[in-house]
N, C-alpha and C positions, 0 to 999 in steps of 0.2 A: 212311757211305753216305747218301747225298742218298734222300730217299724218291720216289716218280713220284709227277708231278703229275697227277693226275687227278680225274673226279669222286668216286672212290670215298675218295679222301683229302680232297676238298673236303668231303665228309658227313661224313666223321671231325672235321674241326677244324670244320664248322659246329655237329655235336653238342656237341664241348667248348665251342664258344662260346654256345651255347642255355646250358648246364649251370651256367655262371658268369657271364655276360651280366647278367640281370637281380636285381636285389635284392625278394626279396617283399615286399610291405607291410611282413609282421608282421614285418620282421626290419629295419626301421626302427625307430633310434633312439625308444624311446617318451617319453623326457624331454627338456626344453628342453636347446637348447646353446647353449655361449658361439660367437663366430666363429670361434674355433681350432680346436673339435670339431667345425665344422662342414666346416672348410677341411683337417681328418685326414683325417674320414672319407672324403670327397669324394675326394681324393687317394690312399686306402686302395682304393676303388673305380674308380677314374679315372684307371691309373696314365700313361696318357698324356698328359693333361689339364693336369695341375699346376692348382691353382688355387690362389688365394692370399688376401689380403683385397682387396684390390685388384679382384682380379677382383668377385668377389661383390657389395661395396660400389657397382661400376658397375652391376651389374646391378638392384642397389635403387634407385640414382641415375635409372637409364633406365626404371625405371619395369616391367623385365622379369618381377621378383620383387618380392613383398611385402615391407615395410620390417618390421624386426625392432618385437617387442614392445615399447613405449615403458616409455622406467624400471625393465625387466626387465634383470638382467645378464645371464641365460640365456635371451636374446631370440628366438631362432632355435627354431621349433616343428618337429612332423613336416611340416607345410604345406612351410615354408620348405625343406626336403630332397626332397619332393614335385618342390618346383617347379625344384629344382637337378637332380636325378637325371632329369627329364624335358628340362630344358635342356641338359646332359651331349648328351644324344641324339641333341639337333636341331644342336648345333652345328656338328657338319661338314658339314653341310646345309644349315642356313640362318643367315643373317644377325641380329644382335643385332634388327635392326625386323621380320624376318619372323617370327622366333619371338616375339615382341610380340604379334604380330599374331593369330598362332595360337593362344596364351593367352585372347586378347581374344575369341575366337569362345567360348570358354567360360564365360569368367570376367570378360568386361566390364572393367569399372576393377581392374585388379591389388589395388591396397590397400583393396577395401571388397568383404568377405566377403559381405554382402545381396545384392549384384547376381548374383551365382554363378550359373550356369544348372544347372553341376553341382558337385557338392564334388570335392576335390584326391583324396580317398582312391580314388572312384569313377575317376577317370581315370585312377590311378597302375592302378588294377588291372586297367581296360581295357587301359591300353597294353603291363602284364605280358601279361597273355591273349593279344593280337594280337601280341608279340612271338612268344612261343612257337607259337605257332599259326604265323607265317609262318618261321620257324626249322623246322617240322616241317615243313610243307608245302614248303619252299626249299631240303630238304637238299642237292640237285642245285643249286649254288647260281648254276653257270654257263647261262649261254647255249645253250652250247657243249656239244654230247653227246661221248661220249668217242670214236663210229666219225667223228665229223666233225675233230674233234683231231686221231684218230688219221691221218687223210688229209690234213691240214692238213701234217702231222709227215713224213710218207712223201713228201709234194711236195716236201721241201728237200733229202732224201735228206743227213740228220746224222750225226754218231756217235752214240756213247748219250749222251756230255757235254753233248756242243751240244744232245741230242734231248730232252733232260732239262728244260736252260734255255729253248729255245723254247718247249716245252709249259708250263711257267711261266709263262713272257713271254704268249703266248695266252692262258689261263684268267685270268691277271691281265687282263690287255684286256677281256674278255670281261667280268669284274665291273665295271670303272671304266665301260664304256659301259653295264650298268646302273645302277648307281649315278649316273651322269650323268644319265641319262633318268630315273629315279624322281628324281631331286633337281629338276630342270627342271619335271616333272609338279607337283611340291608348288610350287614356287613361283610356277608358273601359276594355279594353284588358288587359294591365297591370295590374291595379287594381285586376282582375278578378283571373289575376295567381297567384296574390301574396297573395289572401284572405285565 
């Protein structure tokens, strides 16, 4: 049995997603890692992602993430997982130059810790905070209230199968046109400061 799609199920799986979503600081690796432990864990947390060495290694090349510690084997700090677990984020959002960019509002030159306007730790835990914050506040995650669905639904006049899938089909709609719009919005924003 297909469960209905509605907001009261969208709060359900936006709870479960709140609940597992984010990684607390303190439960960031406290020890250096090699690339491999860093390219687990990442993977461990990201199971959509895949990330490889490859990836990682461009994102040191671009300048996106701070280069591992020189002459250390276990060169990769909590920084370095900071700034990948934040990157994870922005990915399907923004562009390897935009999320650049949005580092750069904080942290100036990637690889010189002096310039920092804030440290890594304090933004990982902002952006915990406001995640959960807008996860509680968003449990209604659609647009879309459930008596306007529901009239949405009653205009095609379905069976339950089809009525089932449509109301799917709408509430998914309803999130990619926000997700469109919040993405649009960020990348206006940037763009803007950086003109």
């Amino acid at each position: 049995m297909v469960n209905k799609i509605d907001n009261k199920y969208i709060k359900k799986i936006a709870e479960e997603i709140s609940n597992t979503s984010m990684i607390p600081y303190e439960e960031l690796p406290k020890y250096d890692l090699f690339l491999s432990q860093v390219i687990d864990f990442l993977n461990d947390k990201f199971v959509e992602d895949k990330y490889t060495n490859n990836i990682v290694q461009n994102y040191i090349k671009s300048e996106v993430i701070s280069k591992p510690e020189d002459g250390k084997k276990r060169g990769y700090t909590k920084i370095h997982l900071v700034q990948l677990v934040l990157l994870s984020y922005m990915r399907p959002i923004l562009t390897t130059e935009e999320i650049k960019k949005v580092f750069s509002l904080a942290f100036n030159e990637i690889n010189d810790r002096t310039d920092d306007i804030i440290d890594w730790e304090s933004a990982y835990k902002l952006f915990f905070e406001i995640q959960e914050e807008s996860f509680d506040k968003n449990l209604n995650a659609t647009a879309i209230n459930d008596e306007k669905l529901d009239l949405i639904i009653k205009e095609f006049d379905l069976d339950d199968k089809d009525e089932n899938s449509i109301r799917t089909f709408v509430i998914v709609l309803s999130l990619i046109a926000q997700a469109s719009a919040i993405k649009k919005l960020v990348q206006k924003i940037v763009k803007e400061y950086h003109s």
